[in-house]
N, C-alpha and C positions, 0 to 999 in steps of 0.2 A: 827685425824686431821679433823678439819670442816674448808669447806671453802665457804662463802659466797659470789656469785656473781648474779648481777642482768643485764637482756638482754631483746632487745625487742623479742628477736626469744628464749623465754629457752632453749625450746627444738632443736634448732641446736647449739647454743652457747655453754652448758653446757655439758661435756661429762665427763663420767667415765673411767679413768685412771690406768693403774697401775704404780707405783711409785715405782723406784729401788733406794735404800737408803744404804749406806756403813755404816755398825756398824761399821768398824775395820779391821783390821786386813786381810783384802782384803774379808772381809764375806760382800753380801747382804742381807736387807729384801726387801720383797715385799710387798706392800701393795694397796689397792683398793682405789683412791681418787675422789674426784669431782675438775672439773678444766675448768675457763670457756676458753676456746678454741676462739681465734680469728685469722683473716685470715688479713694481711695487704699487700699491697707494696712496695717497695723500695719508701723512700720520704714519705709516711705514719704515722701517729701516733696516739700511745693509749694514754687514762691519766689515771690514776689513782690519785684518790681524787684531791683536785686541784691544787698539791705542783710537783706531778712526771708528766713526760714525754717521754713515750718509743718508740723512731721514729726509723725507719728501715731507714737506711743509705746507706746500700750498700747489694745487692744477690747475690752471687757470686759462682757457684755450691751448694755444700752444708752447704757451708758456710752465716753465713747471721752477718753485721755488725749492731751494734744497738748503738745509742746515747740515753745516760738516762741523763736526767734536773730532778734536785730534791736537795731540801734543803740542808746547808752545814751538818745539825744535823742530816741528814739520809746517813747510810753507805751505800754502794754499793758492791758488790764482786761478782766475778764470785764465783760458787758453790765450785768449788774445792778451792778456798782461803780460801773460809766461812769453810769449814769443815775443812781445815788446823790448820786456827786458834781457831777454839773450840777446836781442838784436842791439840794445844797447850795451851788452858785454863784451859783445864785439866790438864795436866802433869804439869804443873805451881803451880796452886793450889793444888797438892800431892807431890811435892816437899819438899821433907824433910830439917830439918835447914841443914844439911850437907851441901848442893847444894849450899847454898849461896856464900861458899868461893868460890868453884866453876864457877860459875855466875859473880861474881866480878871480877875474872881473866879473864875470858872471855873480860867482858867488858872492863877492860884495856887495854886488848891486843887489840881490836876493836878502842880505842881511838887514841894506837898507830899508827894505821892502818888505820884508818878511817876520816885521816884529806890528803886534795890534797894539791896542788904543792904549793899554796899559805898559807897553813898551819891551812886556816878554815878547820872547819869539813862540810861535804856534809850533807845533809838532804834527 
């Protein structure tokens, strides 16, 4: 992994990390990364390049709430979604033809189910 980040302080901004990463299966790696480290406030905010915006919203124990402004063409997801869904991109894409009739069933059963009181289906 390289990661480039520029600071007026490098040397406090810039810190080396280790990075705990889920292959699977409930197995970790580890690995050693560069990561530039910043320190904000509640009401605060970083930019990155000049499209995102990550403001500190709310501190709350060890909790910290974050508002992100960023183009509709860039996704967003907490970590655990992001690996969900690659994990699902995978099994997707190894999906044998069988699976389809499969899938297909599903989804109609989902149609069936998937429409409210008024008979639209929810999004």
């Amino acid at each position: 992994m390289q990661v480039r980040a520029e600071s007026s302080h490098p040397t406090r901004a810039i810190e080396s990390v280790v990075v705990r990463v889920e292959t699977g299966g409930g197995q970790y790696e580890q690995s050693e990364a560069t990561m530039l480290i910043l320190t904000r406030k509640s009401g605060e905010t970083i930019r990155i390049g000049d499209d995102i915006a990550v403001s500190v919203i709310e501190i709350r124990g060890n909790q910290v709430r974050l508002g992100i402004s960023a183009p509709r063409h860039v996704t967003v997801h907490r970590q655990e979604v992001y690996e969900l869904i690659q994990q699902q991109n995978i099994e997707a894409a190894l999906a044998q033809p069988s699976d389809k009739a499969l899938l297909q069933d599903l989804w109609q059963k989902r149609g069936a189910h998937g429409k409210n009181r008024g008979g639209q289906s929810r999004s």
